[in-house]
Each structure stands twice: as structure tokens, then as C-alpha cells.
C-alpha positions as CSV (number, residue, x, y, z in Angstrom):
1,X,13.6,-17.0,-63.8
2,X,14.1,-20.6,-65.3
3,X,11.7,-23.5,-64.2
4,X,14.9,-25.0,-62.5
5,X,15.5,-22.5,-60.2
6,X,11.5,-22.2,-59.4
7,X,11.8,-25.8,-57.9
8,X,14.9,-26.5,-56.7
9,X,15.2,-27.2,-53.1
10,X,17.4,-25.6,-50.5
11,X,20.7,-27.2,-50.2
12,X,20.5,-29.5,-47.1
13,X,23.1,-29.4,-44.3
14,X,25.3,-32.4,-43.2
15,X,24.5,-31.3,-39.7
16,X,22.9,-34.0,-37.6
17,X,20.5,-33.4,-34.8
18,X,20.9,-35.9,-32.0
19,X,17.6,-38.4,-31.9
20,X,14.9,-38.0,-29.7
21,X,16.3,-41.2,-27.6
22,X,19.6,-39.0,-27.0
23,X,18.3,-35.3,-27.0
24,X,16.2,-37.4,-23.5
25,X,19.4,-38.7,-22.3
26,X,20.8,-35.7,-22.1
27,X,18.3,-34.1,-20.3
28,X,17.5,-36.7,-18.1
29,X,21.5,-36.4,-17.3
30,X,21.3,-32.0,-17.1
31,X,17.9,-33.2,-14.6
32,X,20.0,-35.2,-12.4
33,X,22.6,-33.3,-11.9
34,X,20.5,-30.6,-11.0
35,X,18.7,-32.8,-8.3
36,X,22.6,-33.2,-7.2
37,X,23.8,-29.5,-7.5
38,X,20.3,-28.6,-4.7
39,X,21.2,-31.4,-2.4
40,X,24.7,-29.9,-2.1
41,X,23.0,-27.2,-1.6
42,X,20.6,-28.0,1.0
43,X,23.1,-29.7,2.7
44,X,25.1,-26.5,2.8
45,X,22.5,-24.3,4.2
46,X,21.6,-26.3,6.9
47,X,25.5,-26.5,7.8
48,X,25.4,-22.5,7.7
49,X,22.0,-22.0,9.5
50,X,23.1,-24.8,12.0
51,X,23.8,-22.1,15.3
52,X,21.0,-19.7,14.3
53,X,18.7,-23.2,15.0
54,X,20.7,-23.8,18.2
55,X,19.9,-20.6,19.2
56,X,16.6,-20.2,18.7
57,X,15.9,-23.9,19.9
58,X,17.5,-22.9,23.6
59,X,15.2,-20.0,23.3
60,X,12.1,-22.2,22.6
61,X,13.4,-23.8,26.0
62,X,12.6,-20.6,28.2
63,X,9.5,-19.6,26.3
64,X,7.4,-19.7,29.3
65,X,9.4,-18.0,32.0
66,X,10.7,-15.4,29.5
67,X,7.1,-14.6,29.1
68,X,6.4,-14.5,33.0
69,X,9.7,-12.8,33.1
70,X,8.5,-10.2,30.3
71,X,4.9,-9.4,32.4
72,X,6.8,-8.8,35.7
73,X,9.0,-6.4,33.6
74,X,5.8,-4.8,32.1
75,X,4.1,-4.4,35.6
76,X,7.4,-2.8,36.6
77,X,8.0,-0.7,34.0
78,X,4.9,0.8,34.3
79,X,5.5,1.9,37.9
80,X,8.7,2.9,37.9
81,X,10.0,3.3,34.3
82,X,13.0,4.7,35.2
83,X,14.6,2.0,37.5
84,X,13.6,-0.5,34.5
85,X,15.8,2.3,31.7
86,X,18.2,2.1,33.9
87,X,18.4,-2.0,34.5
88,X,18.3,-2.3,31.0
89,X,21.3,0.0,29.9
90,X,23.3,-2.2,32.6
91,X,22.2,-5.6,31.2
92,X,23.3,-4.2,27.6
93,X,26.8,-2.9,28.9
94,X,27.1,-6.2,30.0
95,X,26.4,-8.4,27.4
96,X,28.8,-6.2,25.4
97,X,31.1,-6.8,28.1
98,X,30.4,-10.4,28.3
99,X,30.6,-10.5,23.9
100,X,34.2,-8.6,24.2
101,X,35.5,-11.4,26.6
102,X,34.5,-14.5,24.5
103,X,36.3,-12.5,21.4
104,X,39.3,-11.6,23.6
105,X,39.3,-15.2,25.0
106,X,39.6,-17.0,21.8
């Protein structure tokens, strides 16, 4: 091996890296349009969840009679838990009935 080849340096490459000043730029920009990209986002799901909260705020509503309603239930039931079977598999059959009409009617 010759002295010149001992302590010879690697060929550089005409490649440039982007400075420090750009390289944050560019991140900066990715970080922004990220913020962007999870307010669409957002904004989207609470479109989507929209009737689920509707829903569950008219519930909230009747919180405390559904309650009283739910112990009068209970006392029943535990008297007579047929007639309370029975009640039940007639409120079902109708809010499937009730459902089928709304599609039917659209």
C-alpha cells in the first residue's frame, strides 16, 4: 500500500443537505399541517357522533323518572315476574314495529 492511498480522503459528494434554518421550516410546515389534518378531523367526528349525543342528552333529560320508573319495575317484577316478561316482549315488538314504520315511511 503506497503512502498516498494511506491518506487520501474519501471522495466527497456534491449532495447538499438543506441548513438547519430550512430542515426547521420544513418541519415547522409537516407540524402545521398536521395541527390542520386533526382539526379536520375533530371536526368530522363530532359531525359523525352528533345523534349518538342527541340521544344520550334526551336521555339525561328523564334520568330521574326512568329511575323511579326502573324501581316500580323492580318492585313488580319481583311479585309477579311473569306479567313484567310478558310487558316487556310487547314493548320490544313494538319498538320493532314502531323502527319498521319510520324505515317504511322514508
Amino acid at each position: 500500500m503506497s503512502a498516498d492511498s494511506r491518506t487520501r480522503l474519501p471522495a466527497r459528494r456534491d449532495v447538499t443537505e438543506p441548513s438547519r434554518a430550512e430542515r426547521k421550516a420544513q418541519l415547522e410546515a409537516r407540524i402545521e399541517q398536521q395541527r390542520i389534518d386533526i382539526l379536520v378531523e375533530a371536526s368530522r367526528y363530532r359531525e359523525a357522533s352528533r345523534p349518538i349525543d342527541k340521544g344520550w342528552q334526551a336521555l339525561m333529560r328523564f334520568k330521574a323518572p326512568l329511575y323511579a320508573l326502573g324501581g316500580v319495575l323492580l318492585l313488580k317484577s319481583a311479585r309477579h315476574p311473569n306479567s313484567l316478561l310478558r310487558v316487556a316482549k310487547r314493548l320490544a315488538a313494538g319498538a320493532l314495529l314502531l323502527r319498521r314504520a319510520r324505515r317504511l315511511l322514508r
